[in-house]
C-alpha positions in Angstrom: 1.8 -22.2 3.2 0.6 -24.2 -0.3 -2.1 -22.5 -1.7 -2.7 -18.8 -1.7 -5.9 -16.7 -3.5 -6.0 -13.5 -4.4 -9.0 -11.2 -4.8 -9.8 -7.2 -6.1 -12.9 -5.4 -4.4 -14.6 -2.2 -4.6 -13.6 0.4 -7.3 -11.3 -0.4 -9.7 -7.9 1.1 -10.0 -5.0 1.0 -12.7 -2.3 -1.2 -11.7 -4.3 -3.8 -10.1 -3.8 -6.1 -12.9 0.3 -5.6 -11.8 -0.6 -6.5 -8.6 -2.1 -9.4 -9.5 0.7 -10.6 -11.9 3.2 -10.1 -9.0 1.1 -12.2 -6.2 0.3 -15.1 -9.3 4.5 -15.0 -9.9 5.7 -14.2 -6.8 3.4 -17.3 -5.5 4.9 -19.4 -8.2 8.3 -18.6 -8.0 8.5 -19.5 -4.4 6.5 -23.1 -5.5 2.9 -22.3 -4.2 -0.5 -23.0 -6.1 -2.3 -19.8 -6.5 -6.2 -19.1 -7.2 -7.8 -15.9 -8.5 -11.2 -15.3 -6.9 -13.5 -13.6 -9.1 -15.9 -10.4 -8.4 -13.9 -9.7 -5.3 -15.7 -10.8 -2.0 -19.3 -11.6 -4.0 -17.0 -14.5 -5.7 -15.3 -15.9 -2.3 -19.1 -16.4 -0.7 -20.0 -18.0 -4.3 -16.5 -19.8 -5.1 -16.3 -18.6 -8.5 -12.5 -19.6 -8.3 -9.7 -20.6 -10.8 -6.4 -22.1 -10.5 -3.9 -19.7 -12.1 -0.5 -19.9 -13.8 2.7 -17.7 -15.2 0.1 -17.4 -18.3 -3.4 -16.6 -16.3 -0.8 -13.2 -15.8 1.1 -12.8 -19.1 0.6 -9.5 -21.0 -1.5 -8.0 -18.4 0.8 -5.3 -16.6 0.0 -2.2 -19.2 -3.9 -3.2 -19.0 -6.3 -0.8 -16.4 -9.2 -2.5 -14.8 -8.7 -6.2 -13.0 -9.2 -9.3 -14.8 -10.5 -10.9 -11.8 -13.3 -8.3 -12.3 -14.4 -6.6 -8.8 -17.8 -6.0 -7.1 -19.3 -4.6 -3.9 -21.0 -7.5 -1.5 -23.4 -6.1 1.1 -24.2 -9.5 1.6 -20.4 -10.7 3.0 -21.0 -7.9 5.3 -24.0 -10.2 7.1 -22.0 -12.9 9.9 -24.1 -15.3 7.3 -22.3 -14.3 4.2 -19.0 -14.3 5.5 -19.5 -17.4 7.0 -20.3 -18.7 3.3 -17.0 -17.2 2.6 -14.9 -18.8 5.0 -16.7 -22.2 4.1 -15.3 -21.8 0.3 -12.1 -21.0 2.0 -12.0 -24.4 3.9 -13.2 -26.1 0.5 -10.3 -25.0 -1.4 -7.9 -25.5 1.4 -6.6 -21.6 1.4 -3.3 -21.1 3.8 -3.9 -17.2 2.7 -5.5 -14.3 0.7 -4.2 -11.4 -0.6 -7.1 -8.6 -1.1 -6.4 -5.8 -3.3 -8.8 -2.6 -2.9 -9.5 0.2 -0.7 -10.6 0.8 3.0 -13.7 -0.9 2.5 -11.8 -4.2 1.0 -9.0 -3.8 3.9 -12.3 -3.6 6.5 -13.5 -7.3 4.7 -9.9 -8.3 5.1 -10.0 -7.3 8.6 -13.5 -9.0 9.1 -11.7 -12.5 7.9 -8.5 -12.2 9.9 -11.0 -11.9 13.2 -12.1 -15.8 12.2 -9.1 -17.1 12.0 -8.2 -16.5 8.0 -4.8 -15.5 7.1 -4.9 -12.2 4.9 -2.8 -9.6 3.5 -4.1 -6.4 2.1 -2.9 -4.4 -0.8 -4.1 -0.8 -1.6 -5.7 -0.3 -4.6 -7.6 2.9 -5.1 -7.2 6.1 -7.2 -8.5 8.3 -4.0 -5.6 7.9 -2.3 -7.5 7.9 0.8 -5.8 5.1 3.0 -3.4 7.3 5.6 -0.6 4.7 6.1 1.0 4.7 2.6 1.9 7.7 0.5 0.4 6.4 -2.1 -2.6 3.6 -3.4 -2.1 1.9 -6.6 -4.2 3.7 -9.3 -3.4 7.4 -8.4 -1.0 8.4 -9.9 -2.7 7.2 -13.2 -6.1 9.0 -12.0 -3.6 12.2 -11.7 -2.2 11.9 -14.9 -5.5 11.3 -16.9 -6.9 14.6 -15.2 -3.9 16.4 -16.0 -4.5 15.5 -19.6 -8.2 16.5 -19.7 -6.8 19.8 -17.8 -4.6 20.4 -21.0 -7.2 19.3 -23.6 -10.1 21.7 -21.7 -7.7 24.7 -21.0 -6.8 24.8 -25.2 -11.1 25.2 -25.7 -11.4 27.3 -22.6 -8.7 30.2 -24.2 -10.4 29.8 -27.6 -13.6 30.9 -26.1 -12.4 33.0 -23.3 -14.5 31.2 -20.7 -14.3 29.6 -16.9 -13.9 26.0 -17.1 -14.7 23.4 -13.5 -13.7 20.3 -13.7 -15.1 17.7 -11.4 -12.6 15.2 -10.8 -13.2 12.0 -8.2 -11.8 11.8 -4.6 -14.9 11.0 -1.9 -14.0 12.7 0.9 -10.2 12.6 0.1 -8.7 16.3 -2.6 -5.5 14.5 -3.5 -6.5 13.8 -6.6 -7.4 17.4 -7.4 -4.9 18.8 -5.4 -1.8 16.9 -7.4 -3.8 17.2 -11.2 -4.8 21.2 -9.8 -0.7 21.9 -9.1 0.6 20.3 -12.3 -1.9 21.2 -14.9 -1.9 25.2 -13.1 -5.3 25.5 -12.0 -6.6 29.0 -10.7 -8.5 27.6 -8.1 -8.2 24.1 -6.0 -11.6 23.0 -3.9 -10.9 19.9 -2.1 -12.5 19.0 1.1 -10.4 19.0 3.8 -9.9 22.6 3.4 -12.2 25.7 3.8 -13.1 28.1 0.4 -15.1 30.7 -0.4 -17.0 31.2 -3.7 -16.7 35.0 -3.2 -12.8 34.5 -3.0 -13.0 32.3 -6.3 -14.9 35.0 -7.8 -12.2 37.4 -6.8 -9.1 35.4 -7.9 -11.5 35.2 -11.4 -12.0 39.1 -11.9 -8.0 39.9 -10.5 -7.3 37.5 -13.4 -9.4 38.8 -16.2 -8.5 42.4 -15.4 -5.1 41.5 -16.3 -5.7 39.5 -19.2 -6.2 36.5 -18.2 -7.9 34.5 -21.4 -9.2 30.7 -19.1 -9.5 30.1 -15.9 -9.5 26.4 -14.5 -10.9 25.3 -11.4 -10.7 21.9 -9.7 -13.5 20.3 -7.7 -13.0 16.9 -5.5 -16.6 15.6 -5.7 -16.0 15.3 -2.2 -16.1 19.4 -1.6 -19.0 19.9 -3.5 -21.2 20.7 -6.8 -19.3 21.5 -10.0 -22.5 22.5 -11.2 -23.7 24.7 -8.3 -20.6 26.3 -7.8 -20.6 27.6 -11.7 -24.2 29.0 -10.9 -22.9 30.8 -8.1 -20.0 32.1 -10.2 -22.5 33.5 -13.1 -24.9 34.7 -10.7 -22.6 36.8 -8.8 -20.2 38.2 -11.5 -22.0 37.5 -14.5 -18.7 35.4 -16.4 -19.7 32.4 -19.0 -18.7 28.8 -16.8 -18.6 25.6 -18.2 -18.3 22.1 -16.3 -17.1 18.8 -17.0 -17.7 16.1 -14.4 -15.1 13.5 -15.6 -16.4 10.6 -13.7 -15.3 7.1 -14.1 -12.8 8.2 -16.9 -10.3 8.5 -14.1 -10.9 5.0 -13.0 -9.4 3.5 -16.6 -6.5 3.8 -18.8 -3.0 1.7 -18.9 -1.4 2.1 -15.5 1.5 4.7 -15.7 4.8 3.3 -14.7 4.6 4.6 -10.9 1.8 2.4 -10.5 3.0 -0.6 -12.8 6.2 -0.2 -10.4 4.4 0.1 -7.1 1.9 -2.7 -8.0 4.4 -5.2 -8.5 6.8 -4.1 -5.7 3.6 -4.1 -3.0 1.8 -7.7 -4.6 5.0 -9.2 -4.4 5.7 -8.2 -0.7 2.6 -9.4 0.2 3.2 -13.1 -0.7 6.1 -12.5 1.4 4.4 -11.3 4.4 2.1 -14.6 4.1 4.9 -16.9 3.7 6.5 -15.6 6.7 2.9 -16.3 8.5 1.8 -13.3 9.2 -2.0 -12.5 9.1 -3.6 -9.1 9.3 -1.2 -6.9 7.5 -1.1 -4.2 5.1 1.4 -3.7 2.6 1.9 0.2 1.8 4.9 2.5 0.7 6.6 5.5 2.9 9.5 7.4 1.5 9.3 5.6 -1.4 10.3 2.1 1.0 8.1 -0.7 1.5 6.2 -0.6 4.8 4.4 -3.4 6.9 1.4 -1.8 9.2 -1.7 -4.1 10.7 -5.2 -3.8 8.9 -6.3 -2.0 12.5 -3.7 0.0 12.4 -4.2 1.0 9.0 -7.6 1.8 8.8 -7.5 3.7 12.2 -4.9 6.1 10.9 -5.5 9.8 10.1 -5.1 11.0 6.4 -2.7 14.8 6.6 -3.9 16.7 3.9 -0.5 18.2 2.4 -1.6 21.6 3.2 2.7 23.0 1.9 1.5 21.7 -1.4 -2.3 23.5 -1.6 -0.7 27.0 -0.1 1.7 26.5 -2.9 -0.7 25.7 -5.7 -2.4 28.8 -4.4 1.0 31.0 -4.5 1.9 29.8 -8.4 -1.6 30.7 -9.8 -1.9 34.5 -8.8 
């Protein structure tokens, strides 16, 4: 093992430029050359590569986003763009790759291990939707940014007595509003994984205002629904004032918090590791708070629990 690349795809997370600085200075400290591939898998088909050093990586940990940039490729997808891929592999003479992203980068990682590429893959998502690890890089920073728009929102929300919905990102995966719902003490939690009822929303909204009750916050995983529909539903049926905020790809930025900075560098350096030991095909995740080994298959196969303790108890605290 001489020269190792490393790569970020898909959607951008906080923390992956930490997990960039710890493959760059991992692979240096152990006497390797290491490339950063820009634009994710669009670059490796194109070669838009650079040689980096301990100063390609300096001052970069607190920053959100990638420097490497990312992008989606349908056309690596195509047995003729990854071909083009594994030629700009052979060109530069890459022992192995390290792939930061989500399941969608750790499928492309997959796709290159099956011709004979040696790859590690790091999670980097704010969804938090990859089953084997208890947590991706980037959500803990998405939770925390939602908690503080559930603070700022809740002081305008009392002022005018109103419902507020927040929108907050997730796909098909509610632990982002099932983490930002318990901590910022949302009224109501809609993910997608588990069943609700508007008429039981409207319910826990009247039971509230009967007693008081001056805002009332609920949280919406895009992945469960409308914001927007649901607060017509609300006003149609009980005739309270709702207001929505979608925060989109506000989630996605900000400096990493120091969970992420933490399990960036612990998971980038592990997987330089995992390549110098030659092994190919492996993703690097956290369980109980140690650092785990799974295979790409393995991962990706794997069923996501929803943490239905922590919903029931969300419910519980906001009666």
């Amino acid at each position: 093992m001489k020269n190792i690349a490393v790569l970020t795809s898909g959607g951008d997370s906080p923390g992956m430029n930490a997990a960039i600085r710890a493959v760059v200075r991992t692979s240096i400290y152990n006497g390797l050359k290491v490339y950063g591939i820009k634009r994710g898998f669009n670059g490796l088909i194109h070669g838009d590569v650079m040689e980096m050093d301990l100063s390609s990586v300096g001052d970069i940990i607190h920053r959100g986003g990638t420097i490497l940039r990312t992008a989606r490729c349908e056309e690596f997808q195509t047995e003729e763009g990854l071909q083009k891929a594994i030629n700009i592999i052979d060109v530069f003479n890459f022992d192995g790759i390290v792939v930061i992203g989500g399941d969608g980068t750790f499928k492309g990682a997959r796709e290159l291990c099956k011709k004979g590429i040696t790859c590690a893959a790091v999670p980097g998502t704010i969804d938090n939707d990859l089953p084997y690890t208890d947590y991706t890089i980037g959500f803990d920073t998405a939770v925390n940014t939602v908690l503080d728009a559930i603070n700022k929102i809740r002081d305008t929300t009392t002022s005018h007595e109103r419902i507020s919905i927040i929108e907050v990102m997730g796909r098909n995966s509610g632990d982002i509003a099932l983490y930002a719902g318990l901590a910022g003490g949302a009224e109501s939690i809609i993910v997608p994984e588990m069943y609700y009822s508007s008429d039981d929303v409207c319910k826990r909204l009247l039971q509230g205002k009967n007693r008081g009750k001056l805002h009332n916050i609920i949280l919406v995983a895009e992945g469960a629904g409308k914001a927007t529909e649901l607060a017509e539903e609300i006003h149609n049926k009980i005739n309270m004032e709702v207001r929505v905020t979608i925060l989109g790809y506000l989630q996605r930025g900000g400096n990493p918090t120091a969970f992420d900075r933490i399990l960036a560098s612990r998971l980038g350096s592990k997987a330089v590791e995992v390549l110098m030991n030659g092994e190919s095909g492996k993703a690097i995740g956290i369980r109980d708070n140690k650092i785990i080994i799974e295979p790409i298959d393995k991962a990706l196969e794997m069923k996501k629990n929803f943490n239905v303790d922590m919903y029931e108890l969300a419910k519980i605290l906001s009666i």
